[in-house]
C-alpha positions, 0 to 999 in steps of 0.5 A, a space after each residue: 638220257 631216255 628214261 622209262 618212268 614206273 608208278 605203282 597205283 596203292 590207291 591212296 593219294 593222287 596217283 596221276 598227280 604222283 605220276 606227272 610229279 616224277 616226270 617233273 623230277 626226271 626232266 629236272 635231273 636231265 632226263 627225258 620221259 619216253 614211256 610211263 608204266 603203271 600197275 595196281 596193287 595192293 601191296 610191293 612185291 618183296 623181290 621186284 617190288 612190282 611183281 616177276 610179270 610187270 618187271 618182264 613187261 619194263 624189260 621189253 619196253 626198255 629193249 623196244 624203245 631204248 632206254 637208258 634208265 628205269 626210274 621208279 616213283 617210290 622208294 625201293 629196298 637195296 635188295 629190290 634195286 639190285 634184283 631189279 637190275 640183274 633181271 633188266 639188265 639196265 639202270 634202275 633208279 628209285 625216287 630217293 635217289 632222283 632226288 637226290 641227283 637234282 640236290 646234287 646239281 643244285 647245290 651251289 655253296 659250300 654249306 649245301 653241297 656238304 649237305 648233298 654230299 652227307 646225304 648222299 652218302 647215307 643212302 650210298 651206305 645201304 647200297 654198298 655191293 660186293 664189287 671184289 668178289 675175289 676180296 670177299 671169302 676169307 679162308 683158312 689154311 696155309 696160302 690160302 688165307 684173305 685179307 684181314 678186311 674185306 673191301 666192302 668193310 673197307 668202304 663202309 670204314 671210309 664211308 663212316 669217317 667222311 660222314 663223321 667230317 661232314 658232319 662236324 663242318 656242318 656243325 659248325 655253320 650251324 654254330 655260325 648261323 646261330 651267332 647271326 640269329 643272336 645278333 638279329 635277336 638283339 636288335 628285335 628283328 621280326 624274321 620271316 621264312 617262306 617255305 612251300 611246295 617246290 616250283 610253288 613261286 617262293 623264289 619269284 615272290 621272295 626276288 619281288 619283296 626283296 630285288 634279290 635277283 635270285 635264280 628263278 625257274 619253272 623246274 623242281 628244286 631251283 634254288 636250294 641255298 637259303 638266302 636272306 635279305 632285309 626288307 623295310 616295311 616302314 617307320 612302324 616296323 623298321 626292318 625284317 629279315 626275309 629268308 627264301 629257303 628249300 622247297 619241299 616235295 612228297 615223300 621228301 627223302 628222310 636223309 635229306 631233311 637230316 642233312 639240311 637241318 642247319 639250312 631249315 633252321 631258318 625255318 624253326 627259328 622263324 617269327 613268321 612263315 610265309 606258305 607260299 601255294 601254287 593256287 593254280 595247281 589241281 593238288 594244291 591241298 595236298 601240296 599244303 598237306 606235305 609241307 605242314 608234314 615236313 614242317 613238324 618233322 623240322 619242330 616248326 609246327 608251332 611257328 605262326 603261319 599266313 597262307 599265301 595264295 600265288 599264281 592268282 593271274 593263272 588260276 582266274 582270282 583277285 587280290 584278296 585277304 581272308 581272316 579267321 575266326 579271331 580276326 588273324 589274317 589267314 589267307 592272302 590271295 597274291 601273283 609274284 608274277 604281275 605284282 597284284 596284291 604283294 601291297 596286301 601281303 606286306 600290310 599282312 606281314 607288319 600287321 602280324 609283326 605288331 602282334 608278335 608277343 616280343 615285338 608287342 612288348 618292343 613297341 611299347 617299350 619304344 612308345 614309353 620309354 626315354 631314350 636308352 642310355 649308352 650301355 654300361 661298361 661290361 655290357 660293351 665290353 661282353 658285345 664287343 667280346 661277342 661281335 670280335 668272336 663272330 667277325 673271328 669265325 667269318 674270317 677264319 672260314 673266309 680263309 678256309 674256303 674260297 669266296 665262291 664256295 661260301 654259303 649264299 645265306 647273308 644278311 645284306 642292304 634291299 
């Protein structure tokens, strides 16, 4: 599909950055860039948000070229789009909505296209036209009366009740998911997230520590399903759980980041965050700038973070640790690509396991402590109770949904 690409220059931020970023995003949605146009202003129109001019000077390049679709890289108002299209005569898309088409392809488990699908809906819920004109008047007098609601209330109705739904079945995998932290909470499992700016190497990285083969590929927002895995760091720490979770974008749509909150609970409920940056990237600052934004929005500001620098091969540096002020390991310099430095990046992961205040305390406990006893009774009993209630909800969603549609997040062998 040919598209035209449309940036507005605000004067803040890399606006070139900004730019080739959302033609990333169109080519990942599967269209093809003919044109770019670009402008200065200080603040949007009300209207077009561009301006009368510019949006005549978008028209002709679209009549000269023969564009499909006008896409924006900024978020526009109903009324802006609708009036946008009238004037062009042509489908105009904002970024929220690039977005969240590429989320809508991705989605590959049951859990992440009910997320997509919430998400979608909420932004449609603010779009809803008046596509029966002849439905919309409601008039008074005999034979003239409309109906008793209109098809727009009938739409916002039906449109309020799947939300409702999908959000009482996402409600329940969050439920599930948090059955499964419990059990790794039991066990003093150190968990780690790696979170990131897309197209950042967390898959790469993640496939490399675990051989998890998940789908890698250079485009925005490969993978969007959460998946977990058990990695050994030796005697000294045993197991952790490693998650490879979303990748984060600038101006991350709000619904988005709602509608995924049971996979980013990953995230909050990490002991660790992996933040995996592309040290090769020109704006990698404001990469990192972004996703401790998102991070906050999540409550995950608080959780411990390593800086991991990938792509070093790219970006001409070596394998390398860096400690702060207090001797914590702040910065580890790596390429999941050709394995340099991931030995670097486990020693840093154990190293922070060992100083995790609960596992501290775990550690001691396993040096001086004898060996534990058999559980009581009622403590294998309230276990017992607990795992059969668990092992109840897996089947019962197993019969629910076919096997390929489950969510893709497990905790399995290396």
């Amino acid at each position: 599909m040919r598209a035209a690409l449309v940036g507005i220059d605000f004067g803040a931020g890399d606006f070139n950055a900004s730019v080739e970023e959302l033609a990333l995003l169109a080519r990942s949605a599967g269209a093809e860039p003919i044109t770019t146009i670009t402008a200065k202003r200080s603040s949007p129109d009300a209207a077009y948000f561009v301006g009368s001019g510019k949006a005549d000077e978008i028209g002709l390049a679209c009549v000269d070229q023969n564009i499909e679709i006008v896409i924006f890289n900024h978020a526009l108002s109903p009324a802006q789009q609708r009036n946008l299209e009238k004037r062009l005569n042509i489908r105009v898309l904002d970024r929220t909505s690039l977005i969240l088409d590429i989320f809508a392809q991705r989605a590959k488990s049951h859990e992440g296209k009910l997320q997509v699908e919430l998400a979608q809906l909420q932004h449609l819920a603010t779009r809803l036209i008046r596509g029966w004109t002849h439905l919309e008047r409601q008039k008074g007098g005999i034979g003239l009366r409309g109906p008793g609601e209109t098809q727009l209330e009938t739409d916002r109705r039906l449109i309020g009740e799947r939300v409702k739904a999908l959000r009482a079945r996402l409600a329940k995998l969050r439920k599930q998911h948090e059955t499964q932290r419990r059990s790794r909470g039991r066990s003093h499992t150190f968990s780690v997230s790696l979170v990131g700016y897309t197209n950042a190497g967390k898959s790469t990285l993640f496939n490399a520590l675990t051989k998890a083969g998940v789908y890698v590929a250079n485009q925005l927002f490969a993978t969007l399903d959460t998946t977990s895995r058990r990695v050994y760091l030796g005697e000294e720490v045993g197991n952790v759980v490693m998650s490879d979770t979303v990748g984060f974008v600038r101006e991350l749509p709000h619904q988005l980041v709602a509608a995924f909150r049971a996979t980013l609970e990953e995230t909050i409920h990490a002991d660790l965050l992996l933040h995996v940056v592309d040290g090769a990237s020109p704006v990698r600052m404001e990469q990192i700038e972004q996703v401790n934004l998102v991070l906050k929005e999540i409550g995950a500001d608080h959780i411990p973070q390593i800086l991991v620098w990938n792509k070093i091969d790219a970006a001409g540096l070596e394998p390398a640790v860096e400690r702060d002020e207090a001797g914590k390991i702040a910065r580890v310099f790596i390429s999941a690509h050709t394995g340099a430095g991931l030995d670097m990046l486990r020693d840093a992961v154990v190293e922070a396991a060992r100083a995790a205040p609960a596992r501290s305390h775990f550690f001691e406990e396993q040096d001086d402590a004898e060996p534990e006893d058999a559980p009581d009774g009622d403590d294998a009993d309230d276990a017992q109770g607990a795992d059969d209630a668990a092992d109840a909800d897996d089947a019962h969603e197993q019969d629910a949904q076919p096997a390929e549609t489950l969510t893709s997040t497990n905790v399995g062998p290396r």
